[in-house]
DOTIGU-178123 format. One record per residue (C-alpha): residue in one letter; x, y, z. Coordinates in steps of 0.02 Angstrom, whole numbers, padded with zeros to 5 digits, always signed. Last residue first. Layout:
% residues N
AXYZ ...
END
This chain:
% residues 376
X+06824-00090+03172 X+06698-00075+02989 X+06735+00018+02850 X+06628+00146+02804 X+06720+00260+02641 X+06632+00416+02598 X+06673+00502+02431 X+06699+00667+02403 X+06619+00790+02279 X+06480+00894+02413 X+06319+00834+02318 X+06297+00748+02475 X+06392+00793+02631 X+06279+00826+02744 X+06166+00673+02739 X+06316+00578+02748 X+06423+00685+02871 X+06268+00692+02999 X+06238+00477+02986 X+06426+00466+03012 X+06435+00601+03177 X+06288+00480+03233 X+06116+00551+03222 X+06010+00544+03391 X+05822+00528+03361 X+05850+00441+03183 X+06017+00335+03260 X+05911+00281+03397 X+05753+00236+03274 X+05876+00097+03195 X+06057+00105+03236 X+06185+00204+03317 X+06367+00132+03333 X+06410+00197+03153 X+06541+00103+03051 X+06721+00210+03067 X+06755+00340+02912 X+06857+00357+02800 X+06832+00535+02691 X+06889+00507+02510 X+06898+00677+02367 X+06968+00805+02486 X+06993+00967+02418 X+07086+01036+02572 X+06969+01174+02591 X+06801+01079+02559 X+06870+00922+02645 X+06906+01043+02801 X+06737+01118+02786 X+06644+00965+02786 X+06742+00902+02939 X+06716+01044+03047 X+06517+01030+03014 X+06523+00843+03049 X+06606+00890+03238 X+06488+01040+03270 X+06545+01054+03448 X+06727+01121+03371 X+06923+01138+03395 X+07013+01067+03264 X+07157+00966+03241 X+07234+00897+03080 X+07376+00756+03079 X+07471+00748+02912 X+07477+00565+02886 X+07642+00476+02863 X+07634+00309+02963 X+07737+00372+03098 X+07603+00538+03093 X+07450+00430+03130 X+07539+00319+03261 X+07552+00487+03353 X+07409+00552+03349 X+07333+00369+03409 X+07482+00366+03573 X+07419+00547+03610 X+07219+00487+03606 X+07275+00344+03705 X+07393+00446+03858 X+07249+00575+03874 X+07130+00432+03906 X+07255+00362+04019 X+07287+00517+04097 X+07096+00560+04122 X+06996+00676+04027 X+06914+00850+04067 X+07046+00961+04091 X+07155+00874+03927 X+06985+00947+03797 X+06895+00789+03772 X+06707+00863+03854 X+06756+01028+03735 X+06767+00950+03576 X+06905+00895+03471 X+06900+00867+03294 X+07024+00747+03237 X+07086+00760+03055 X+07194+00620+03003 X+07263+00661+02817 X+07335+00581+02662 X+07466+00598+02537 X+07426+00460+02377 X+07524+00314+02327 X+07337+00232+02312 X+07400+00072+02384 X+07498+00165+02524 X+07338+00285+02553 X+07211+00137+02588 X+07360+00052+02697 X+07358+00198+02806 X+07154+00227+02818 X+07135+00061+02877 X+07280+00074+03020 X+07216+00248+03059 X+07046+00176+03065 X+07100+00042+03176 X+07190+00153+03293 X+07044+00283+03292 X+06915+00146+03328 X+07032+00083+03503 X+07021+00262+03567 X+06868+00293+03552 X+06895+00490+03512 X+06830+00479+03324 X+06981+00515+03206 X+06890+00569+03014 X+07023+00500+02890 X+07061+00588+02753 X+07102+00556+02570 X+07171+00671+02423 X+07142+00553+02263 X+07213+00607+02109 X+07351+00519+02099 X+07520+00589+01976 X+07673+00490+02035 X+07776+00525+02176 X+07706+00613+02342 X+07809+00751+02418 X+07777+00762+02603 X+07659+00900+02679 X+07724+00939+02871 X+07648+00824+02961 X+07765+00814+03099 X+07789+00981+03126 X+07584+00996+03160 X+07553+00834+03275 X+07709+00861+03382 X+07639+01054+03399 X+07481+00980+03424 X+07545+00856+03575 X+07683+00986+03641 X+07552+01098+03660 X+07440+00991+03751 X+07563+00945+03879 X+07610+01144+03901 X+07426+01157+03954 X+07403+01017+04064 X+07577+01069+04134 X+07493+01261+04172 X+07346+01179+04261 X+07438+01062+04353 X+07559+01187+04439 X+07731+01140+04365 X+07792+01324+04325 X+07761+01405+04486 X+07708+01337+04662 X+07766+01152+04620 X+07936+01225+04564 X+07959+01330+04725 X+07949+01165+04810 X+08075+01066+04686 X+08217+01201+04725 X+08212+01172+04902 X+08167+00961+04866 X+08309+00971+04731 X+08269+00976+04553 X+08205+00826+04434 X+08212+00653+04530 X+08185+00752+04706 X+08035+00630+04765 X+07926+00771+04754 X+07980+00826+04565 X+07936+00647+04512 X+07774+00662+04578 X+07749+00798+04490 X+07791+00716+04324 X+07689+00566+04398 X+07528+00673+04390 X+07549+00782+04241 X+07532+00643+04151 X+07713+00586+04062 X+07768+00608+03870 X+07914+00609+03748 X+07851+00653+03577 X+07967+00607+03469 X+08005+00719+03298 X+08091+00642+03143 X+08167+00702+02987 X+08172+00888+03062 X+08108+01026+02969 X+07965+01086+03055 X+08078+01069+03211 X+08202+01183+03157 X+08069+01280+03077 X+07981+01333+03213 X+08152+01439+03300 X+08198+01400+03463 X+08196+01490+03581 X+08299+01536+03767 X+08225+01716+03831 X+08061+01636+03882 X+07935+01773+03939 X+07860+01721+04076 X+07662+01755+04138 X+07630+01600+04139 X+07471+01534+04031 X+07468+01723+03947 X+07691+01696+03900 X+07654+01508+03846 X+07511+01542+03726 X+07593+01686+03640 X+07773+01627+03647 X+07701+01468+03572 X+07776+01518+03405 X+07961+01535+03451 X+07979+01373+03524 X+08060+01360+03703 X+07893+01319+03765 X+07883+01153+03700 X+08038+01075+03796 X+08182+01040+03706 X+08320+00875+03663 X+08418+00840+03517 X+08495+00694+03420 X+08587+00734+03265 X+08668+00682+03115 X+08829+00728+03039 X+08855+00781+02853 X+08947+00953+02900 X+08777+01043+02855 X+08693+00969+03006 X+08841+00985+03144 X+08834+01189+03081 X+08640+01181+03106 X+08676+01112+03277 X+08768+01246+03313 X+08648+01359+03257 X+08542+01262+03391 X+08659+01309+03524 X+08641+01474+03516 X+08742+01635+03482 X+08864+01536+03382 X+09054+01537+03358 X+09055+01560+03543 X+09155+01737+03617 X+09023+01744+03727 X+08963+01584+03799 X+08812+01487+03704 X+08635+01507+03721 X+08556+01338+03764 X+08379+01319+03649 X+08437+01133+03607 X+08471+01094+03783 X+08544+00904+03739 X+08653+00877+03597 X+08683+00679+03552 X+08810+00652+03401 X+08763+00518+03226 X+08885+00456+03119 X+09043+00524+03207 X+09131+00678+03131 X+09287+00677+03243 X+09328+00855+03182 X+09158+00933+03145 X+09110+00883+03350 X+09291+00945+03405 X+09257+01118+03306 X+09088+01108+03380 X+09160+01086+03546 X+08989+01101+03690 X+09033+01225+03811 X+09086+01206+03996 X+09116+01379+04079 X+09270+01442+04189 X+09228+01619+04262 X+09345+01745+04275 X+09226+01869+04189 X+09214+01729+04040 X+09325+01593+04039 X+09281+01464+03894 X+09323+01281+03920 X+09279+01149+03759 X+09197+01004+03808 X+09277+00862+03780 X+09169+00728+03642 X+09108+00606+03758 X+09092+00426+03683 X+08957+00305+03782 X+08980+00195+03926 X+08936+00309+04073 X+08827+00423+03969 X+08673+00302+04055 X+08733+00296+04231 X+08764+00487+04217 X+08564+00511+04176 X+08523+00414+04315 X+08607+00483+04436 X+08546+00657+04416 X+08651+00791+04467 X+08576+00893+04301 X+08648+00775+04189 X+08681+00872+04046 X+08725+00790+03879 X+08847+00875+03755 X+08927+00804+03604 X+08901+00620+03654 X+08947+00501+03515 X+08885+00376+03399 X+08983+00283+03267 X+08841+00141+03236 X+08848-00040+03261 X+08688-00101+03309 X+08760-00107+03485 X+08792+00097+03448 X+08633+00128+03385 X+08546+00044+03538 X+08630+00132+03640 X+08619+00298+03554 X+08390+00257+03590 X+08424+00252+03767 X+08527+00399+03785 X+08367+00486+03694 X+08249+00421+03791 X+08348+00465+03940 X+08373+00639+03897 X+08173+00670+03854 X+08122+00588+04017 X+07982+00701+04077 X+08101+00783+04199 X+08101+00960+04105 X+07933+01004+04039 X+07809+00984+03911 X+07919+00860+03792 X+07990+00865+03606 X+08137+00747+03566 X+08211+00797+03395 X+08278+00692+03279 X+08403+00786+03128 X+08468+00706+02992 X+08659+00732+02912 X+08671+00864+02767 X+08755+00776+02581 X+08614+00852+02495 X+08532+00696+02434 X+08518+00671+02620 X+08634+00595+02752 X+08602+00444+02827 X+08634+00386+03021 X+08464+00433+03033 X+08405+00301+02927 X+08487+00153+03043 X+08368+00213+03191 X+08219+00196+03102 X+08267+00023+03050 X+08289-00009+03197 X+08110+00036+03243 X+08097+00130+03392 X+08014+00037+03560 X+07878+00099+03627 X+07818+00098+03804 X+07952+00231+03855 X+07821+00364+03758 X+07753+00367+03588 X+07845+00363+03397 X+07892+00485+03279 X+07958+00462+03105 
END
């Protein structure tokens, strides 16, 4: 399941599952999702078949661009490359990935950067990430790399925030279905900062770059997506065992330190109950990315994102009416337990000034769910 930025290490255990095929004999997929290129999606992802490979997995590099960048090549250095297979196309040599190579040696687990690539002509595949599908149903698992706008149902939102139409995409449901999804993410800040000190493109290339696609207000925007759409593959409904009753949520203030205690409440709630649960955050506008800092930005993604490693379906919605939102979503998902955090307001402040809590009480009577205050 996912887990947050360079700060946080995987489980090993984590790491060990993916080297695991299903009950249908199909390896697992883990999918690095990030706003932009030079957020440190590759390296993550090197850094993670390291630590397979010392914990003694068959690991292997099907295809891993470095871009001219040092760094990256410094971290392939010691790590299996599958060849590359060459295609010449109008007397032009090109470097593919070898699938046939890939099915061949069948390592435990291969790394295949550029997800949304489209291959040569002549390819088995169109794109890269049928190729991927091939590795997949072969019984080998997989570690891939994409940016957010390269999925097919942000076109909308990514085509009126730039004005491009992205050619290279990737379809929802390769992500929807992966085992595990890592959100791999940098403020906008040091990401262009990066770009200035020539870490992602060179300075020519980097200039232009600053002008276009990595103007802050269009990164704040693909930053977000990547967040939700991190949030909304991940939670994908899971398959609960047994026959409970209870459908629980957790209402995720934007306190940063009360959300990760709630989630932690709310988590071990749903494990004794063996029951699916939910986070639901309801944004408003004053915590929309614009209007927070990085490191407030940075929390709220780092609370999301404990939410889904510990199996919650992570809701988002966008309203000033924050109780309001959360009535309706326990009326549509048929929510029967709503945790909540202890209100901060008391006595004749929380009468002149109602708390979210002292709104979803009164609201919510006579409404069939139960109200859970624990305190954080």
């Amino acid at each position: 399941m996912p887990r947050m930025t360079e700060d946080v290490r995987p489980d090993p255990d984590e790491l060990l599952r993916l080297t695991k095929t299903d009950d249908k004999g199909r390896g697992r997929l883990k999918v690095y999702l990030g706003m932009a290129a030079g957020v440190g999606k590759t390296m993550r992802m090197l850094e993670d078949a390291h630590r397979m490979r010392h914990a003694g997995v068959d690991v292997a590099i099907g295809l891993v661009e470095t871009h001219g960048r040092e760094e990256t090549a410094a971290r392939i250095a010691d790590l299996e490359v599958i060849p590359r297979r060459r295609v010449s196309y109008r007397n032009v040599i090109i470097e593919e990935m070898d699938l046939a190579a890939i099915l061949a040696r069948h390592p435990d687990v291969v790394v295949v950067d550029e997800l949304p690539h489209t291959n040569a002509p002549g390819s088995k595949n169109e794109k890269r990430w049928q190729d991927v599908e091939d590795i997949l149903a072969g019984g080998i698992s997989v570690m891939t790399a994409l940016n957010v706008q390269h999925l097919e149902g942000v076109q909308d939102v990514v085509r009126s925030a730039t004005g491009i139409d992205i050619s290279e995409r990737v379809p929802d449901r390769t992500v929807r279905e992966a085992d595990s999804v890592i959100l791999v993410d940098l403020p906008v800040a040091e990401l262009q900062e990066r770009l200035r000190q020539g870490k992602i493109y060179p300075p020519e290339q980097a200039t232009r770059a600053l002008d276009n696609f990595f103007r802050t207000e269009l990164l704040v925007r693909l930053r977000e997506l990547a967040l939700l759409q991190t949030a909304t593959f991940s939670g994908a409904p899971v398959v609960v065992q047994g026959t409970a009753e209870v459908r629980l949520a957790v209402a995720l203030p934007f306190e940063p330190e009360i959300a990760r205690s709630l989630v932690l409440r709310a988590s071990r709630l749903a494990g004794r109950m063996n029951t699916r649960w939910y986070a639901v955050y309801v944004r408003q506008q004053r915590a929309h990315a614009e209007n927070i800092s990085a490191e407030e930005h940075r929390k709220l993604t780092e609370n999301v994102q404990l939410a889904i490693s510990l199996g919650a379906t992570v809701i988002t919605r966008e309203s000033e009416d924050v109780a309001g939102a959360l009535l309706d979503f326990a009326k549509s998902e048929g929510i029967t337990m709503f945790v909540v955090g202890r209100p901060t307001r008391s006595g004749l402040v929380s009468r002149v000034v109602p708390s979210t809590v002292h709104r979803l009480l009164e609201r919510g009577r006579g409404r069939g769910f139960d109200i859970v205050i624990v305190d954080v």
